[in-house]
TIBALO-943994 format. One record per residue (C-alpha): residue number from 1; residue in three letters; chain; x, y, z. Coordinates in steps of 0.02 Angstrom, whole numbers, plus 32768, in hexadecimal, padded with zeros to 4 digits. Layout:
N
- seq / type / mol / x / y / z
- NUM / ALA / A / X / Y / Z
...
//
This chain:
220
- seq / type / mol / x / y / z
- 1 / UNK / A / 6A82 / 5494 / 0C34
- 2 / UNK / A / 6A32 / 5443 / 0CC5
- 3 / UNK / A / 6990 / 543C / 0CEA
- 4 / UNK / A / 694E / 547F / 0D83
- 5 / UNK / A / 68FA / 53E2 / 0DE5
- 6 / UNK / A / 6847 / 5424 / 0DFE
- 7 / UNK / A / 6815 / 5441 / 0EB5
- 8 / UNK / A / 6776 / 53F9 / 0EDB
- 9 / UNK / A / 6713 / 5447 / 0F94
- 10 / UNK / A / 6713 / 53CA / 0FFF
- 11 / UNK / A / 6675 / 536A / 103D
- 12 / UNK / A / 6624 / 53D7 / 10D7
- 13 / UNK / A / 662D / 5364 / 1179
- 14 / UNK / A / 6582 / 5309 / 11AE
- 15 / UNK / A / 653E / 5351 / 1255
- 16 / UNK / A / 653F / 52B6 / 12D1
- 17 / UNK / A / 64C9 / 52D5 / 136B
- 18 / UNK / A / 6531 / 5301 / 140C
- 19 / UNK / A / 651A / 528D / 1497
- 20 / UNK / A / 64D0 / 5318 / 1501
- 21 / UNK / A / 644C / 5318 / 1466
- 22 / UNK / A / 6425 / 5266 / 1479
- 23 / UNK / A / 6415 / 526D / 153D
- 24 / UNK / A / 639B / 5306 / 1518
- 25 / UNK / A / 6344 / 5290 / 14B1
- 26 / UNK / A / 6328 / 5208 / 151C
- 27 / UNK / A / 6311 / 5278 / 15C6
- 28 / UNK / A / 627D / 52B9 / 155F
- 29 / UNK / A / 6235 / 51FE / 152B
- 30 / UNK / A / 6233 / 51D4 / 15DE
- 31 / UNK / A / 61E1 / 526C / 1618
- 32 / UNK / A / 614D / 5245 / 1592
- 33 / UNK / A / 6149 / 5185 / 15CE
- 34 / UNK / A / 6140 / 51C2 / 168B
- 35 / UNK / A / 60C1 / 5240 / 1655
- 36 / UNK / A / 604B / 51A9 / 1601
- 37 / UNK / A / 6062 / 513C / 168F
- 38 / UNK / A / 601C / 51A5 / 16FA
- 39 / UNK / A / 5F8B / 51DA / 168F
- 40 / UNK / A / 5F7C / 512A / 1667
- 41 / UNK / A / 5F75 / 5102 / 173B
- 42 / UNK / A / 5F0D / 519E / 1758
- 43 / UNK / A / 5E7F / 5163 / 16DA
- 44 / UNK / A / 5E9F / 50AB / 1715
- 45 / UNK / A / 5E75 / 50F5 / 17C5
- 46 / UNK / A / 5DF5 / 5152 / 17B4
- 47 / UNK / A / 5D93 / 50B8 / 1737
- 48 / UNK / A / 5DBE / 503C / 17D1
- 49 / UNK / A / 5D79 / 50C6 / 1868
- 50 / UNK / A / 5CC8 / 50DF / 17DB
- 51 / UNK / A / 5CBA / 502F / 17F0
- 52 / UNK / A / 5CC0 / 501B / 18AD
- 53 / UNK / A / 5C5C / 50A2 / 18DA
- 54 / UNK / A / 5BD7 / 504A / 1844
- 55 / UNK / A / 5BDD / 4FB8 / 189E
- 56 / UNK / A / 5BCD / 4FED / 1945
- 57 / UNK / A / 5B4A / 5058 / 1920
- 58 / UNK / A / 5AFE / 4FB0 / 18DA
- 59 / UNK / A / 5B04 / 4F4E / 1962
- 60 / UNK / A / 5ABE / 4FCD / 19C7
- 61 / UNK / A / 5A5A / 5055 / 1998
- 62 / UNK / A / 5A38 / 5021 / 18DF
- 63 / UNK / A / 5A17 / 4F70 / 1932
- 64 / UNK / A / 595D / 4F2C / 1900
- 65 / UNK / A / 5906 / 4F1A / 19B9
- 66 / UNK / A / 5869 / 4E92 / 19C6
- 67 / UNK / A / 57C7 / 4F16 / 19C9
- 68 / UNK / A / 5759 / 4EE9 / 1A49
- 69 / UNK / A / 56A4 / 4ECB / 1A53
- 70 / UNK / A / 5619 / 4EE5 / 1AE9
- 71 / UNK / A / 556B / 4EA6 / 1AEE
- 72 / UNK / A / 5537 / 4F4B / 1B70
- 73 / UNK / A / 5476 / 4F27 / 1B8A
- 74 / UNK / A / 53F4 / 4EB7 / 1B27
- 75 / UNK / A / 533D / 4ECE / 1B37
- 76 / UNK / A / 5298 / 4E81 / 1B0F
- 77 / UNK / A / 521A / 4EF5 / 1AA5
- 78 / UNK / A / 5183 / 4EBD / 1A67
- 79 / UNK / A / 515C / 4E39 / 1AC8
- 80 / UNK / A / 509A / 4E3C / 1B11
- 81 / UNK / A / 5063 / 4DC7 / 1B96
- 82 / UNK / A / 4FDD / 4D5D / 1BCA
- 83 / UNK / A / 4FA2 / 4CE5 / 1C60
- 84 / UNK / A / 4FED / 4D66 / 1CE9
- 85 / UNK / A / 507B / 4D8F / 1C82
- 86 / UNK / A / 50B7 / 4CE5 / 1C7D
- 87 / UNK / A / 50AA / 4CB9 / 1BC7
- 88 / UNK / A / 50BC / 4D1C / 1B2D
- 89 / UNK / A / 5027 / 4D4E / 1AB8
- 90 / UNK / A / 4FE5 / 4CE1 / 1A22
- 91 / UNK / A / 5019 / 4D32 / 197D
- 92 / UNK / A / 5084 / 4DC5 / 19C6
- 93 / UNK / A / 5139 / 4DF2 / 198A
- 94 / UNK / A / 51CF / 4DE5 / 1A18
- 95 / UNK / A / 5273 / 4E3A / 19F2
- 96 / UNK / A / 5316 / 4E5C / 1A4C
- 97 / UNK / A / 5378 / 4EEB / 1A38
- 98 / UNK / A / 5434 / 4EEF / 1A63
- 99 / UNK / A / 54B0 / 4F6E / 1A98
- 100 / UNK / A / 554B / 4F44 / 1A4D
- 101 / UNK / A / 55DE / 4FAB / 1A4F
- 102 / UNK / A / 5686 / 4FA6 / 19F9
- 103 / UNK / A / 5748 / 4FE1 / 1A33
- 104 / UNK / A / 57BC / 5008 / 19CC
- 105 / UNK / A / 5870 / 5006 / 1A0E
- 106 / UNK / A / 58C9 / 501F / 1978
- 107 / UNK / A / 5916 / 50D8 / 1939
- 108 / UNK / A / 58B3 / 50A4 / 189C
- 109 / UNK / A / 57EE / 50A0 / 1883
- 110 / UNK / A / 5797 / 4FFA / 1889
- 111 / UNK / A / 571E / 4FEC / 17DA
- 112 / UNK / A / 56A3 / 4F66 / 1814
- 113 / UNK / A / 5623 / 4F11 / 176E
- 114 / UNK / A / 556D / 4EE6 / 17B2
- 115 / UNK / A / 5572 / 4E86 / 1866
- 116 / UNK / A / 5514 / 4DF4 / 187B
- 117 / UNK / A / 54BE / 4DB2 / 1919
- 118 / UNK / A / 545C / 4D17 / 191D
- 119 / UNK / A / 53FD / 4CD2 / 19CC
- 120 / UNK / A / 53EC / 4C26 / 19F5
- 121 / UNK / A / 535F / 4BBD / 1A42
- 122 / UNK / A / 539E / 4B29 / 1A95
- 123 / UNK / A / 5407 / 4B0F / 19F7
- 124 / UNK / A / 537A / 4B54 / 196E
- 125 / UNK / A / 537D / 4BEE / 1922
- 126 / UNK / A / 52FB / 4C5D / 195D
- 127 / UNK / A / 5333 / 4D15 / 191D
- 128 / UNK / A / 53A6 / 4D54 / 18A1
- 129 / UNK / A / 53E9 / 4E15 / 18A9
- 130 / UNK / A / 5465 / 4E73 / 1828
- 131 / UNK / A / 549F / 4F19 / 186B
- 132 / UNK / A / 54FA / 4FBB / 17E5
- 133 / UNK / A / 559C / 4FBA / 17C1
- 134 / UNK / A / 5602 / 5046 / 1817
- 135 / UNK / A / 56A0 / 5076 / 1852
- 136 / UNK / A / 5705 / 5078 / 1907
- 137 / UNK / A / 5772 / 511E / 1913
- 138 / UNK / A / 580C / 50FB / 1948
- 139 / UNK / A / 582F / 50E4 / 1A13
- 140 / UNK / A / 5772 / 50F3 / 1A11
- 141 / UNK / A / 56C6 / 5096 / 1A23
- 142 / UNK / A / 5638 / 508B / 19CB
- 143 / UNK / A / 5595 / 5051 / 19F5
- 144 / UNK / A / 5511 / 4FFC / 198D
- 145 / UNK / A / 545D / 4FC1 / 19C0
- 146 / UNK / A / 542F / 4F33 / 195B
- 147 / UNK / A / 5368 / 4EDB / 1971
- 148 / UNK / A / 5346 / 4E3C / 1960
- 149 / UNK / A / 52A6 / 4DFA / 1933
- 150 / UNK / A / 526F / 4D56 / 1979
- 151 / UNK / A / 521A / 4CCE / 1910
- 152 / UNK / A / 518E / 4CAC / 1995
- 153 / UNK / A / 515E / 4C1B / 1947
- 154 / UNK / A / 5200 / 4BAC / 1953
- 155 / UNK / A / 520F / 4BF5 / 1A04
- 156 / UNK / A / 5166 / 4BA2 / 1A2D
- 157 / UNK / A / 5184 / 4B0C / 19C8
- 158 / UNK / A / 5210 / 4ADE / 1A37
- 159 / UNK / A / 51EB / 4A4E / 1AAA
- 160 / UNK / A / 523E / 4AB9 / 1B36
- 161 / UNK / A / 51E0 / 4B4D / 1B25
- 162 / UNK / A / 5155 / 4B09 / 1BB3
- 163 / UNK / A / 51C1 / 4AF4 / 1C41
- 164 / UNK / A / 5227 / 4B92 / 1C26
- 165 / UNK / A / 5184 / 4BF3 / 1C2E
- 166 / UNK / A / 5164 / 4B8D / 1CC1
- 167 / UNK / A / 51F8 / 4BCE / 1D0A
- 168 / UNK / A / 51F9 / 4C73 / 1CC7
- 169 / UNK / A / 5294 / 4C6F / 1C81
- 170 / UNK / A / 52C7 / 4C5B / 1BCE
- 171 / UNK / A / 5382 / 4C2E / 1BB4
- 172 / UNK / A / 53CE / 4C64 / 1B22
- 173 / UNK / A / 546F / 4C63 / 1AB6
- 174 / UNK / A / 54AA / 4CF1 / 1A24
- 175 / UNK / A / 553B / 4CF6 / 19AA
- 176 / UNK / A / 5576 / 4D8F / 196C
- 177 / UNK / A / 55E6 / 4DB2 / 18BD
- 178 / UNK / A / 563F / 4E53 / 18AD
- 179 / UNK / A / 56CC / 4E53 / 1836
- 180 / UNK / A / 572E / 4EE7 / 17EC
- 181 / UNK / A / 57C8 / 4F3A / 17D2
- 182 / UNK / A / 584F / 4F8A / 1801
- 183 / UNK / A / 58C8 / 5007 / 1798
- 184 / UNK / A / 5975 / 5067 / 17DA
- 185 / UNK / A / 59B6 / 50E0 / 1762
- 186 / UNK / A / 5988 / 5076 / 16D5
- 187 / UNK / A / 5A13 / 500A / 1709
- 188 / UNK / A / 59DB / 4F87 / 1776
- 189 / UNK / A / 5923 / 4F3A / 173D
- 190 / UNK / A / 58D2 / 4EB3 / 17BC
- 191 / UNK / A / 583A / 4E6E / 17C4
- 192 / UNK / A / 57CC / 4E47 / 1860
- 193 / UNK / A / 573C / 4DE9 / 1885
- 194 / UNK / A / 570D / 4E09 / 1941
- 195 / UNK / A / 5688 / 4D64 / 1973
- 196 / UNK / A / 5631 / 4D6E / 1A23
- 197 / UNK / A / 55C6 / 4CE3 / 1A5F
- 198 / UNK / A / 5544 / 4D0D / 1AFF
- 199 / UNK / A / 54EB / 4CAC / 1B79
- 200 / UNK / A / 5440 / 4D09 / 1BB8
- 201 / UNK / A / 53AE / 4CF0 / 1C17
- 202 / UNK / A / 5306 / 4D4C / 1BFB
- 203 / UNK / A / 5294 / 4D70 / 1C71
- 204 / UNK / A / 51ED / 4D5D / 1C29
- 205 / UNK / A / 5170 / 4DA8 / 1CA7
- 206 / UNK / A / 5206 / 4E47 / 1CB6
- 207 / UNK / A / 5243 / 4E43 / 1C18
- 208 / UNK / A / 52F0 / 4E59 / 1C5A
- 209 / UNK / A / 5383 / 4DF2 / 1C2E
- 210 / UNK / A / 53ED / 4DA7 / 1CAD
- 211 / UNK / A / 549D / 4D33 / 1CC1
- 212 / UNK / A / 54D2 / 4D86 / 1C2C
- 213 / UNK / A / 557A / 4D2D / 1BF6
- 214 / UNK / A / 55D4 / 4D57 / 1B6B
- 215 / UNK / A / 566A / 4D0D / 1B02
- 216 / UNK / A / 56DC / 4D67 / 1A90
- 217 / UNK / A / 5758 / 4D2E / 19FE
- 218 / UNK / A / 57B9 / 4D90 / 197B
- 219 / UNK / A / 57E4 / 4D49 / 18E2
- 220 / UNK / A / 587F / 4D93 / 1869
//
């Protein structure tokens, strides 16, 4: 008797992707790329206009500006006179007192430490002055009024001192120290030190001061 042959079920056939699949496939990849690209450009874009508009705003609003200071009005206090006015007294006190302001032409407040001002006497150092510390608003000025006391007796040691009473003139010279600071948005951090040097001439029978020159110089 023969024997049946046994049928064995054939092996199912594998599914191979249809070409339209694989062009589906790819059409979608390139849609995604395209789609990063341009997020990729947009941020790239956007970065690159942050950093113009930084930078111009740097150079010109943000931009640290020189502040500027003004010797307004000195005067002569405490000064008493003798012989007609001519010469000052024995023993008494002379003082100046100056009327200093400051400009601030930044968008940022000016912090300014303790100012110095120190007056010459033909070349000696007759008075030293140290005025607060205090601060400039921005696009604003401040005014300070600092006093300087004389040292009488290096002014009448000087060998000069005879024939500017004589004349009735004293010339004089001052140097004056103000540095600071100046901070934008905690960003940008410069600091300042504004120096003015002035020529004057006191009147000794008016007390006035006349020919008033002055100097400025800003260090940064």
């Amino acid at each position: 008797m023969v024997e049946k042959e046994q049928v064995r079920p054939l092996a199912p056939a594998a599914d191979h992707p249809s070409s339209d699949d694989n062009e589906a496939a790819l059409h979608l990849k390139k849609i995604r790329r395209r789609k990063l690209i341009r997020c990729c450009g947009c941020l790239a874009a956007f970065l690159l206009l942050q950093a113009i508009v930084i930078i111009i705003l740097i150079l010109t609003v943000f931009r640290v500006k020189d502040p500027v200071i003004h010797m307004n009005r000195i005067t002569v206090t405490q000064l008493e006179l003798v012989n007609n006015n001519t010469t000052p007294k024995p023993g008494t006190n002379m003082s100046l007192t100056a009327d200093v302001s400051v400009k601030n032409p930044n968008v940022a407040s000016f912090k300014y430490t303790n100012t110095t001002t120190t007056l010459f006497y033909h070349g000696v150092v007759v008075g030293e002055a140290r005025g607060p510390p205090g601060r400039a608003r921005p696009r604003r000025t401040s005014r300070m009024n600092i006093t300087v006391d004389i040292m009488t007796d290096r002014l009448m040691s000087s060998p000069s001192i005879t024939a500017d009473f004589g004349s009735g003139l004293l010339s004089m010279t001052s140097y004056s120290r103000i540095p600071g600071r100046v901070k934008i948005l905690n960003i940008i951090k410069r600091h300042v030190v504004v120096k003015m040097n002035c020529t004057m001439t006191v009147n000794i029978s008016s007390q006035a001061i006349k020919d008033q020159k002055c100097k400025r110089k800003v260090q940064l």
